[in-house]
N, C-alpha and C positions, 0 to 999 in steps of 0.2 A: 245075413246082412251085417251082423255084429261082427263078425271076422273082415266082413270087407270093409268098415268103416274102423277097427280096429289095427287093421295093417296097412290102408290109407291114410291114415293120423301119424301113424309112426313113423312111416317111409317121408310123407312131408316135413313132421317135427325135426326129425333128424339133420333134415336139409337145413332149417330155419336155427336150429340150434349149433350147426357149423357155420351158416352164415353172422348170424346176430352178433355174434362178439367179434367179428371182422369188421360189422359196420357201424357199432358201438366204438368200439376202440381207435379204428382207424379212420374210418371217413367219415365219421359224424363231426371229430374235429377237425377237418379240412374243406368237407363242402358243407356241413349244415345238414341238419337232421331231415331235412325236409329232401332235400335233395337224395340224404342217403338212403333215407326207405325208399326212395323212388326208384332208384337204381338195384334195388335189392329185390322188388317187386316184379320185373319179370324170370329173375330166375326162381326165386319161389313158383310162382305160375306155371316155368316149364316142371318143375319137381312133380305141378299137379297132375300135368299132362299127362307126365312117365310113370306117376306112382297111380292114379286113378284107373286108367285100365288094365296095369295089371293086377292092382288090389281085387277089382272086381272079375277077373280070371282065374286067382288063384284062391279067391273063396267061391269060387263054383258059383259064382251069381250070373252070368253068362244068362240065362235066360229071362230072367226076371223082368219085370216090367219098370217102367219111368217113377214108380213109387218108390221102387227099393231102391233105386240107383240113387232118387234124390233124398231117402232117408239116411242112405250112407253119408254121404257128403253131409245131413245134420248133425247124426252121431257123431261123425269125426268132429264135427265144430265143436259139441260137445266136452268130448277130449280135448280137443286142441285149448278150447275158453280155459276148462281146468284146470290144465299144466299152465299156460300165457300165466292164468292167474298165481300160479303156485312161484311162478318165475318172479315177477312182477314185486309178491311179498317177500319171498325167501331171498332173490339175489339183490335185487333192488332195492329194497325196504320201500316200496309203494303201497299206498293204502288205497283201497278198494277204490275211493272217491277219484284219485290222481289216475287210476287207469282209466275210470270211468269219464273223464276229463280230459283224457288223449284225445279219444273219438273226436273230440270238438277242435283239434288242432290242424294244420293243412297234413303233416306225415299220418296222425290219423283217419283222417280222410284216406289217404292212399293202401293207408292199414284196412280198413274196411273195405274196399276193393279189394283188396286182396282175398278176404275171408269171403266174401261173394263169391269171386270164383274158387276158393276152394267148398263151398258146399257142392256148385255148381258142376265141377271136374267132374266127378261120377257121373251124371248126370249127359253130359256131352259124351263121354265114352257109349252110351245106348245110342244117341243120334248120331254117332258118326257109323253107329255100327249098320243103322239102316238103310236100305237102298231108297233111292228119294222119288 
């Protein structure tokens, strides 16, 4: 389960860290930050897609049950909070409070959607795999 929410964190982060500073730099000053996460938000989402089941293929979790899958998706959030936060202080010089403070903004808003469906992603990968 660590290996799958381990290389589901990374194959997403990756995504989110070539995205960010395209919508930081460039469209946050043209359309407004609210709009830029928005638009950033469903490719994040397809990342989840494409990195959730095969994270969970290539750490042999393939059989496990609606637990594990959705433990993955926590770990990774886990990781993901970590680094966000590591980002947040080291690039940005934000303090704990100012992230804590985003959540409460409309782009946060759509920031947390997003992190929903990324616990979530794993999670859908089991139910898509079942015959209904």
């Amino acid at each position: 389960m660590a290996k799958a929410a381990a290389l589901y964190f990374v194959m997403v982060f990756l995504v989110g860290l070539a995205l960010g500073p395209i919508r930081v730099s460039w469209v946050e000053p043209v359309l407004g930050q609210t709009l830029a996460v928005s638009l950033e938000a469903p490719l994040l989402i397809a990342a989840m897609a494409i990195a959730a089941p095969r994270a969970v293929r290539w750490a042999a979790l393939c059989g496990a049950g609606w637990f594990s899958h959705l433990c993955v998706g926590l770990v990774a959030l886990a990781l993901q909070q970590i680094a966000d936060l590591s980002v947040g202080f080291g690039l940005r010089g934000m303090s704990l409070d100012q992230q804590i403070h985003y959540f409460t903004t409309p782009p946060g808003y759509v920031y947390a959607f997003t992190l929903v469906a990324f616990v979530l992603a794993p999670l859908t990968t089991l139910l898509r795999r079942r015959p209904a």
